[in-house]
C-alpha positions as CSV (number, residue, x, y, z in Angstrom):
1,X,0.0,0.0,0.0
2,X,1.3,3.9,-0.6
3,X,2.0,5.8,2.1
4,X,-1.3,7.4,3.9
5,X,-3.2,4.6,2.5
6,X,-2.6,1.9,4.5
7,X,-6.3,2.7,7.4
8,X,-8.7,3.9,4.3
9,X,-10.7,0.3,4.5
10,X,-10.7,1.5,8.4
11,X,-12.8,4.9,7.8
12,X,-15.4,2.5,5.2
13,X,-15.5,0.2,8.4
14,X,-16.8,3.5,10.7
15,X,-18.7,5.4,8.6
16,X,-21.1,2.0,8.4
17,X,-20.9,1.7,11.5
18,X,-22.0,4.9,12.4
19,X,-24.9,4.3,10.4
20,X,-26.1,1.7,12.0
21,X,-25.5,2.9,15.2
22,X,-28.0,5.9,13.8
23,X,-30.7,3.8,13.0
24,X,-31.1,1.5,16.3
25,X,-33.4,2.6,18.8
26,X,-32.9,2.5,22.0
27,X,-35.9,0.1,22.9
28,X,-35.2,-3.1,20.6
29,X,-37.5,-5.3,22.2
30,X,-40.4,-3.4,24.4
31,X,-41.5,-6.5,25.7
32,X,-37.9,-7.2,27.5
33,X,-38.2,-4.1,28.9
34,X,-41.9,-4.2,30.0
35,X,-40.9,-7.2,32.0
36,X,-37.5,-6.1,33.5
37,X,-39.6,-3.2,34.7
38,X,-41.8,-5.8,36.7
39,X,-39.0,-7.9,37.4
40,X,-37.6,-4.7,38.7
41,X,-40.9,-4.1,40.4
42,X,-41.1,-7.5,42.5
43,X,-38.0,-7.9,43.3
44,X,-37.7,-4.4,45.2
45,X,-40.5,-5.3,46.5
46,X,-39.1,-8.5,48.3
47,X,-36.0,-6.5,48.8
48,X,-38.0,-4.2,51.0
49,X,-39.4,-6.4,53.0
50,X,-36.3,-8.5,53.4
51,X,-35.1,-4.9,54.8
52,X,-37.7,-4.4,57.0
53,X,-37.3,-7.8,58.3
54,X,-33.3,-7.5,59.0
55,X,-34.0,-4.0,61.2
56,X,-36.6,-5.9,62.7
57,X,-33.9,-8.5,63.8
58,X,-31.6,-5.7,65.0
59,X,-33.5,-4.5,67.0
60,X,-35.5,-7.1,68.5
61,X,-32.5,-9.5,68.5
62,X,-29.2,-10.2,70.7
63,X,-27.6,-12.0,68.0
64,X,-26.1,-9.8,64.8
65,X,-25.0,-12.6,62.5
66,X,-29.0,-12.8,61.1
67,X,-29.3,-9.4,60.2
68,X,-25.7,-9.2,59.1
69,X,-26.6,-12.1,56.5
70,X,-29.9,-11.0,55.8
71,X,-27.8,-7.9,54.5
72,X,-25.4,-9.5,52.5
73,X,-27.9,-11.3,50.7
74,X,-30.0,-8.5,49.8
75,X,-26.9,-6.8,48.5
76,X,-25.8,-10.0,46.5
77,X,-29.0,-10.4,45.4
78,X,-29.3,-6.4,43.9
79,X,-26.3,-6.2,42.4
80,X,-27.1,-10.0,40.9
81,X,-30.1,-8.4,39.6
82,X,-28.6,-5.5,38.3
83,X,-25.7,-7.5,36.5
84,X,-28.4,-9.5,34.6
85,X,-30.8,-6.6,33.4
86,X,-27.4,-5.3,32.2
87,X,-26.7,-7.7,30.3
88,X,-29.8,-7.7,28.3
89,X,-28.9,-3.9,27.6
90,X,-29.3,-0.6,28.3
91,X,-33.5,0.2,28.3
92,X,-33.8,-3.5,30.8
93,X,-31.5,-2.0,33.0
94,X,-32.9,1.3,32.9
95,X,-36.6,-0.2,33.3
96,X,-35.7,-2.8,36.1
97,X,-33.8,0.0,37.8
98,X,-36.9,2.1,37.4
99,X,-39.1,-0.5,39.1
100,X,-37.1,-1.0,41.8
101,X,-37.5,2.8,42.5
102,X,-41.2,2.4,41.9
103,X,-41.5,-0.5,44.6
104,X,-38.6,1.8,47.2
105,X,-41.4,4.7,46.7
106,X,-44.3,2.0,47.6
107,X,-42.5,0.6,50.3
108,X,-42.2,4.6,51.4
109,X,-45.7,5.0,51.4
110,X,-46.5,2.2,53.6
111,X,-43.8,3.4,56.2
112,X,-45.4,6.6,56.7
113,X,-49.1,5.4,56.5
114,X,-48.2,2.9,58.9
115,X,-46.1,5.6,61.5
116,X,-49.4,8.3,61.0
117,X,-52.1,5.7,61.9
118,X,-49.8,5.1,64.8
119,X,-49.1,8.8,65.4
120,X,-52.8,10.3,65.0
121,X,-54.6,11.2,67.7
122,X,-58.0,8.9,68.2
């Protein structure tokens, strides 16, 4: 090859590239994502109440090695989850992430409803 010449098949290789890059979307399969956002969903939900349960256990408990391992396992288990929606891609991740909030807002919700019945005078 002449000098200067020798990366031109390189700049073909990007420029295609590039257009296809353009034309995905970002949402490939809607259905994937629909269910990693319920995936997402349920398991904050029993990530929640594993939560509740291990503060329960600290406090109610002389021992520490139960709530200690009821910790770990919740953490294993999110970033478990989290490694999994990633690799399906970018919009599961996003959606399952996005569930997990939704079910942390729920979860929320039922903390304070529960503290004001308990706070409100009868």
């Amino acid at each position: 090859p002449a000098r200067g010449r020798s990366g031109s098949g390189l700049h073909i290789c990007m420029e295609e590239d590039a257009q296809r890059m353009i034309r995905t979307s970002l949402i490939t399969h809607p259905e994937l994502t629909l269910l990693t956002a319920f995936a997402g969903l349920m398991f904050g939900l029993a990530y929640f109440a594993a939560l509740k349960r291990s503060v329960t256990l600290l406090v109610r408990s002389d021992s520490w090695l139960g709530p200690v391992a009821l910790t770990l396992g919740r953490a294993g288990a999110a970033v478990g989850f989290l490694l999994i929606a990633a690799k399906l891609g970018a919009a599961p991740l996003l959606s399952g992430f996005a569930g997990f909030l939704v079910a942390r807002a729920l979860a929320l919700r039922a903390k304070r409803r529960a503290a004001d019945a308990i706070l409100a005078p009868h």
